[in-house]
N, C-alpha and C positions, 0 to 999 in steps of 0.2 A: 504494500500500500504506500501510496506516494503521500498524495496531500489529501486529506480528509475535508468535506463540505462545511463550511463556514454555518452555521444555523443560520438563519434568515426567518424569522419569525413571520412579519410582517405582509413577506411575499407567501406564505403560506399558512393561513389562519386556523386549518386542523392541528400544527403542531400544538397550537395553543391551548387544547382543547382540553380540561382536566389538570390536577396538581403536578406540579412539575418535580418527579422523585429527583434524590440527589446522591453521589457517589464520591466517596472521600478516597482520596489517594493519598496513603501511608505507609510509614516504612524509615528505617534508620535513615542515619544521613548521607547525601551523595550517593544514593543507589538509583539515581534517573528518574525521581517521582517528576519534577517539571518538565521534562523532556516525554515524559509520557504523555502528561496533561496537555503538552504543546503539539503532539502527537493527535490524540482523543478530539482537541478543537479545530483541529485545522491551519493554524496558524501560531507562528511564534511569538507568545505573549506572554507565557510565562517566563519569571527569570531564569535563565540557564548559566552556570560557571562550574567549571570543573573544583569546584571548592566545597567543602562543606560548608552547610549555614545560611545559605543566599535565600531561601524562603521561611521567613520567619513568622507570618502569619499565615490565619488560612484564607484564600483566595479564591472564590468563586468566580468560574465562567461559565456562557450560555454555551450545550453543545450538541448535536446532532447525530444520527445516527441513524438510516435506513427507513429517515421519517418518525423517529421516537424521539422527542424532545428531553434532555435533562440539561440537570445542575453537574460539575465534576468541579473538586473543593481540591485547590490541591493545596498540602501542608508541608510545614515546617518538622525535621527530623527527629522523628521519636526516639528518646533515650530514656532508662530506667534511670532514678535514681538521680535525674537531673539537679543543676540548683541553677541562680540567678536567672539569666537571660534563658539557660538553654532548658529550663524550668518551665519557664511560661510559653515557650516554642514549643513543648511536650504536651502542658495541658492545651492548645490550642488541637492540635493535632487530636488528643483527646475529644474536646468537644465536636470538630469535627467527625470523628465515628461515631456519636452520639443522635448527632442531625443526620447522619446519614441513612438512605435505605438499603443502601448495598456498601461494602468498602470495597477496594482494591488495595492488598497486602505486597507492596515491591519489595524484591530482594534482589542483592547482586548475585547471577549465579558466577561470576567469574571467580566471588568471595568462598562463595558458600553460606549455609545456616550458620550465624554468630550468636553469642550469648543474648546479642542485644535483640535480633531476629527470636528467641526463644523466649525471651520477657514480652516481648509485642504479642507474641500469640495469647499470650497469658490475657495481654489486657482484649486485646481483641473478643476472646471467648467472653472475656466478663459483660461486653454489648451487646451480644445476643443475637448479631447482626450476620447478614450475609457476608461474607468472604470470599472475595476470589485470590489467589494466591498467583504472584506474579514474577517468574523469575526472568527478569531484565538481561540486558547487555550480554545476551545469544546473538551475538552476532554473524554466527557461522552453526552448522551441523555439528560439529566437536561442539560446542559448550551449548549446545541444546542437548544434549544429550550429559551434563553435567547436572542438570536441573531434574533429573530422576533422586539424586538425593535430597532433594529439597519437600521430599514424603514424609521426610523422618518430623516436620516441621504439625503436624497432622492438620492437617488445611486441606488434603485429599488432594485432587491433582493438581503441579504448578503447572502452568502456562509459562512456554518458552516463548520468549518477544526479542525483538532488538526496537527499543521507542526510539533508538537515534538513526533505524535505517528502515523502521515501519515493515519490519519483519515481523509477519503473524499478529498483526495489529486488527490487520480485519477482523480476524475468526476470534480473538479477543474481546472487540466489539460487542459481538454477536452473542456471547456468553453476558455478557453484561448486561446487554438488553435484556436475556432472557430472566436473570436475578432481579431486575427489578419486577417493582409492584406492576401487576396488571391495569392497563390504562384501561379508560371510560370507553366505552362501543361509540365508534365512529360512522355514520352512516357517508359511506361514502358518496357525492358527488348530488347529494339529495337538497334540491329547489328551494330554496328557504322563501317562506311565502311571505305576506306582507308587512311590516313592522307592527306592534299591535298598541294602541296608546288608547288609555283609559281617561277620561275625562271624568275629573272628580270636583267638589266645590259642594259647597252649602247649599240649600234651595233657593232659586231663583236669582242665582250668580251670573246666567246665559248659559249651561253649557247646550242647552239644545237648538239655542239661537246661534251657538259658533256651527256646532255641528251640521245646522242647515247652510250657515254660511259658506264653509269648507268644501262640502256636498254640493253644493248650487243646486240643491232642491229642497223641498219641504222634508227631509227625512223624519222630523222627531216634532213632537207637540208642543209647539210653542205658548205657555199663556201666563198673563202676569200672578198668576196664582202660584203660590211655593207650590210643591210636591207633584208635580204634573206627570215626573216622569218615574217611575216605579221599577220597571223591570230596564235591565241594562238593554241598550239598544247597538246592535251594532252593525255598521256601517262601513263600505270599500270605498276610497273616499282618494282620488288624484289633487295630491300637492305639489308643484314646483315638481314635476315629469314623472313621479312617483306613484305606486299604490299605497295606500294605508289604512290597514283596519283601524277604523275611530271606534269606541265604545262607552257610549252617553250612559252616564249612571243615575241612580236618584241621588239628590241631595240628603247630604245628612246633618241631621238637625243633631241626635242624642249618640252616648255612646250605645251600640251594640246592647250591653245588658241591660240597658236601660229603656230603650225601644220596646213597642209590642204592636201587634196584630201587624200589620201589611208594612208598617215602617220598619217592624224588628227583621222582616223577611228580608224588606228593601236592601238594607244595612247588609246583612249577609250577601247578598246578593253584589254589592259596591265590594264589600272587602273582597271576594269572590273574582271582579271583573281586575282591581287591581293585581291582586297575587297572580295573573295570567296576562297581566298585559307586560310589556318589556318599560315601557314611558308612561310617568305618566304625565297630565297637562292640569296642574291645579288650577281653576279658576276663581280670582276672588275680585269683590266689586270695586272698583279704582272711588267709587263714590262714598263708599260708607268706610265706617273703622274697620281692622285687621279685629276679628271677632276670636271667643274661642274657641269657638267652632270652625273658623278656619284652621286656629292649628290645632285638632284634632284631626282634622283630613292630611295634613300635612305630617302630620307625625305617623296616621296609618300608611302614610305614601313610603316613608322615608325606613320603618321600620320593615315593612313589606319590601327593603330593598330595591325598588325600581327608582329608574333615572327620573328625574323630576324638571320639568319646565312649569314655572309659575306664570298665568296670563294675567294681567289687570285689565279687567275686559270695563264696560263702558269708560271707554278714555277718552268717548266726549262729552262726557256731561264732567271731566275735570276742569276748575277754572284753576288758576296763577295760587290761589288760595290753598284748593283741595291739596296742588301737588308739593306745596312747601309741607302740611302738615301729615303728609301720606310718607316722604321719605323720613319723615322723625321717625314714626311708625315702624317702617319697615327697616329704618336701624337697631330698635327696640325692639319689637317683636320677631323680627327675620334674621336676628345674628346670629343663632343657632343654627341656620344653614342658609352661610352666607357664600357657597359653591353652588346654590339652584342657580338658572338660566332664568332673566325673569326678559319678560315681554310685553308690550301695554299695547292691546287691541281695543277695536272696539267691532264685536260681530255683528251689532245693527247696521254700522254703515261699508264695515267692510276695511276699516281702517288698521295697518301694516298686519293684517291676517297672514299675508302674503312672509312673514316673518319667522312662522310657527313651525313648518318644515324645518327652515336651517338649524331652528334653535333645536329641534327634534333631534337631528343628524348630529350637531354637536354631543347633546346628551347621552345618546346611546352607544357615539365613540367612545366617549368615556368610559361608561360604564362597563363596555366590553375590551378596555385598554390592559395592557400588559408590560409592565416594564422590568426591561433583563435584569438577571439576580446581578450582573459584575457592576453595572452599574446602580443598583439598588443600596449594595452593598459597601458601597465607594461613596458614595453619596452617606448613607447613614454614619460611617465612620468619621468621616469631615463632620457632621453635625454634631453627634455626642462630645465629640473632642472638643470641637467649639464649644458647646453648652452640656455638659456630665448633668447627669440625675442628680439629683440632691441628694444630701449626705442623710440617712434617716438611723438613727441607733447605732453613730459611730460609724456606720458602714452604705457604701453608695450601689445601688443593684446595676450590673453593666449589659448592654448590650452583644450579644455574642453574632447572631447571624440573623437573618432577615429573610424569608423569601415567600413571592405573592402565592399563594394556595391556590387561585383561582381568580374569576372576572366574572362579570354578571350578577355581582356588582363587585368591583374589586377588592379580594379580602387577602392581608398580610398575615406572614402569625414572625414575632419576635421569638426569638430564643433568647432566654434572658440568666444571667446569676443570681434572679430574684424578683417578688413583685414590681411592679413600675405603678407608680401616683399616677393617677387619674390625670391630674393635671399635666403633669411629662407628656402624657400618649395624647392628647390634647395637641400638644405643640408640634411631637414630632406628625402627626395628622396636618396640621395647619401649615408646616414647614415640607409634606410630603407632597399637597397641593400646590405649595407654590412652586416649585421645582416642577411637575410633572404633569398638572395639570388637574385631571379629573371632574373641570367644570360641568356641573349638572350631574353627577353621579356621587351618591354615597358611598362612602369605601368605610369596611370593618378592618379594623387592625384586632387580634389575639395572643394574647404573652404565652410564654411556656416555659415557666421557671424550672432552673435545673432540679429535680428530686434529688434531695443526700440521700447518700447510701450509708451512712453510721456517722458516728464521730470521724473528722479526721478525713471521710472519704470527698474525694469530689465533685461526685454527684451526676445524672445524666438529668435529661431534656425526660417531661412529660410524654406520652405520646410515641 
């Protein structure tokens, strides 16, 4: 194997599809772990020096494989018994087989099994993790066939490789794929049908007056009477060259338990059309106050996970007045999701409707956005460094690795040496946004503090 396919995410959207498992490559020092890793990605990015020591932390990159997306971590050189610097290069390397779903175990077979290769198995068995055992720099027939003693290591069979001449690199791969976790059923090459957005708001906000708007027909019952509209309606509906299912809900006045007869249905029936639609399009009235009942809709939109575009729909009955005392409002009451997309229509007369598409399209980019773990992780480490957790009972909880779980809506989980304050995950949320984007999409971040294993132990990653 010569040069391996760079990932490319972006040009293929299946890869993206499900949690992205990850592969730590481990192993004493100077036995070709970056030269593997640089192998594995395609390109030379890891550091390489015929030295020991030159990767000192662990390093995540985005990498590819026969159309199977992963992570591969590669670390700094495991020694027992370490201290100072070459100390905390071990426990990283540790942490790394902790977050990992598979490892990859290098040894040099030019070396042979060492003491220090015989203490690694030791910790390696203690992860409970899958193991592929790797014996490196075969560079020829003669020292592939050195790598039959590397049994005695009990890891079961080594794989002979050369990572600096991508000898048996492929059929490596291919083992590797196979140890990872089984990814989500992909339907191949299957029509994705129209975008689906739920139109939600209080009673008599307009959503049945946009929807006729959008529609250029009478689709939904228009009357100045609250609660007109009952059962969700839904509608195939061309925007700016597009199809789109609209889904006109009833207005909700009460919470859910608090509802009865035809409005407790109603209610069911909204929370129902959101949990199913991908966007949704809140509408509140640009004429009156930001009510609680608006953010009660707001909050079911937000907690239901879908992309969120806020309309203020009659924007002409605002005068110079209305709109000085609507943005105090919607500084106060709208800071808690101050990432919606908002838009000021107005569906009676048709005013910048023409606007609701785009802001659609933005939101649902978001929401189905992915950003690579090298840069996720390159990123959060600049940031902690700049601004560390606060110091809580003598001791500050750190950040160890980082990587997105998934999209739809985009969800993080931190690996962490401890709980993180409310208020930290807050920030780095608010700092994650501004860096990357996410406008119009809720994103969940998840910690996973390491569990101790006793007194004195170091502890692995929840999960």
């Amino acid at each position: 194997m010569s040069e391996l396919p760079v990932a490319d995410i972006s040009d293929n959207p299946d890869l993206s599809a499900g949690p992205v498992p990850v592969v730590a490559v481990v192993g004493r020092p100077n036995v070709g772990k970056s030269t593997l890793v640089n192998r594995i990605i395609g390109r030379r990015q890891a550091v390489v020096e015929d030295v020991p020591g030159v990767t000192r932390d662990r390093v995540p990159y985005d990498a590819q494989w026969n159309g199977r997306r992963f992570t591969v971590v590669d670390t700094g050189g495991w020694e027992p018994d370490a201290r100072d610097r070459a100390a905390a290069i071990a426990a990283q390397a540790e942490i790394a087989v902790q977050t990992a779903d598979v490892v990859v175990f290098v040894v040099d077979v030019t070396v042979g099994a060492t003491d220090v290769d015989e203490a690694a198995v030791k910790m390696l068995r203690r992860s409970h993790k899958p193991v592929i055992l790797v014996a490196n720099k075969a560079d020829n027939q003669n020292l592939e066939m050195e790598a039959v003693s590397l049994w005695s290591l009990g890891l079961g069979e080594p794989y002979p490789i050369s990572a600096l001449h991508g000898r048996s690199s492929g059929d490596l791969l291919d083992d590797i794929l196979a140890a990872l976790p089984s990814p989500p059923p992909i339907v191949e090459d299957a029509p994705r049908g129209p975008r689906r957005v739920a139109l939600v708001g209080r009673p008599n906000v307009g959503k049945s007056s946009l929807l006729n708007r959008v529609s250029k027909e009478e689709r939904a019952v228009v009357d100045s009477v609250a609660g007109t509209t009952v059962d969700p309606v839904d509608s195939l509906v061309e925007m700016d060259g597009e199809v789109w299912q609209f889904v006109d809900t009833a207005g909700l006045r009460k919470r859910v338990n608090q509802a009865s007869g035809t409005e407790y249905y109603a209610s069911l029936r909204t929370a129902g059309a959101v949990e199913a639609a991908e966007v949704a399009v809140v509408l509140l009235d640009s004429a009156e106050v930001i009510s609680e009942q608006d953010q009660r809709v707001l909050t079911q939109v937000v907690e239901a996970g879908r992309a969120l575009v806020i309309a203020f729909n009659k924007w002409d009955l605002v005068d110079a007045d209305r709109r000085f005392y609507l943005d105090k409002e919607i500084d106060r009451e709208l800071k808690r999701i101050p990432w919606a997309i908002r838009v000021n229509i107005s569906a009676k007369t048709g005013r910048a409707v023409d606007k609701l598409a785009p802001a659609l399209r933005r939101a649902l980019n978001s929401w189905e956005q992915r950003v690579p773990t090298g840069a996720l992780n390159q990123w959060l480490t600049a940031l902690t460094q700049a601004t560390p957790h606060p110091v809580r009972g003598g001791r500050a909880p750190r950040i160890l690795f980082v990587t997105q779980a998934g999209v739809a809506p985009p969800r993080f989980v931190l690996f962490t040496t401890g709980p993180l304050d409310a208020g930290y995950l807050r920030f780095i949320e608010r700092k994650l946004r501004e860096e990357f984007g996410f406008e119009g999409s809720p994103i969940e971040i998840s910690v996973k503090p390491r569990k101790k294993t006793g007194p004195g132990g170091r502890g692995k990653a929840h999960g």
